[in-house]
C-alpha positions in Angstrom: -12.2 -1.3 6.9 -9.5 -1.3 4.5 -8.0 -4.8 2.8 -4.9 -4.1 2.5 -2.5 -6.8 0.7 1.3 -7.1 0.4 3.3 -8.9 -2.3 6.9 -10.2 -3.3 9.1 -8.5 -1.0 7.1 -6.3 0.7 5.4 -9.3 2.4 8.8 -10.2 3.5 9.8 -7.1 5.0 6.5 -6.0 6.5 6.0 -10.0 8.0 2.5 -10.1 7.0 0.6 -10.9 3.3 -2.5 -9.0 4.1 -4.0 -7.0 6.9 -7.2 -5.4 7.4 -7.2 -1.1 9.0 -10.2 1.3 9.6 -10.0 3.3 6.9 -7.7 6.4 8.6 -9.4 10.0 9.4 -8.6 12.2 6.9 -6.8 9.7 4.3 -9.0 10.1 1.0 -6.2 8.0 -1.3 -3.0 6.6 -2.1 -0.8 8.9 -1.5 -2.5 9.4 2.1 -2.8 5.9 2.6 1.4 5.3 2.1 1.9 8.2 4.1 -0.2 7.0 7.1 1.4 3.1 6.8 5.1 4.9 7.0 4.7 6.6 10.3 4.7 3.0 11.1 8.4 3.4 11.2 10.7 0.9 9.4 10.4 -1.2 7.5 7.4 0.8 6.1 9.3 4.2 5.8 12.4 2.2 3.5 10.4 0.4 1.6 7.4 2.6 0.8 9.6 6.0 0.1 8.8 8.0 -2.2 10.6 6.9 -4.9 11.1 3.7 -3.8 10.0 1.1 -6.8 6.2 0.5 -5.5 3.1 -0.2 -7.4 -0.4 0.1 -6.0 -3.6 -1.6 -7.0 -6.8 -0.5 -5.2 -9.8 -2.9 -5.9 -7.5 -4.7 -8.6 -7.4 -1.5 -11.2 -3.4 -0.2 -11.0 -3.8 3.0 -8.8 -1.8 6.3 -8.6 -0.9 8.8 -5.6 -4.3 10.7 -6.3 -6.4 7.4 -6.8 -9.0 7.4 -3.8 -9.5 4.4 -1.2 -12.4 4.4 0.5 -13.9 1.9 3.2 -14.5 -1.2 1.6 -11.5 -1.3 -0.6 -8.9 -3.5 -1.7 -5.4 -2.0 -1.7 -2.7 -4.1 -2.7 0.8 -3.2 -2.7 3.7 -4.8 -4.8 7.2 -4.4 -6.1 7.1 -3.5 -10.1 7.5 -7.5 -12.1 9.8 -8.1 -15.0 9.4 -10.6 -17.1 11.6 -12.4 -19.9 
């Protein structure tokens, strides 16, 4: 099982903080992983576009597309943060 956790306004669009998914067949990392969650449909396909401002932690390190998620992971998903 995957951890998955959604922050800022992701948890407001997608109605849910966390969530926990058998790990897919034959999605090995990030990029696999978004892919997967947008053939949910919308909201998932706006907000996790590609190119869409989205950051992605997996097991608290900041992860990339190629980063790989395996079962037992933590993947959480956020807006980029600005400070001032």
């Amino acid at each position: 099982m995957l951890q998955l956790l959604y922050f800022a306004r992701l948890r407001e669009r997608f109605e849910r903080d966390a969530e926990r998914v058998a790990l897919p067949a034959g999605v090995a990392d990030v990029a696999g992983l978004t892919a997967w969650l947008r053939e949910r449909g919308d909201p998932w396909v706006t907000e996790l576009a590609p190119g869409r401002p989205v950051r992605v932690a997996v097991n608290q390190d900041m992860a990339d597309a190629a980063t790989p998620v395996a079962d037992g992971d933590e993947v959480a998903f956020f807006p980029p943060v600005t400070g001032g």
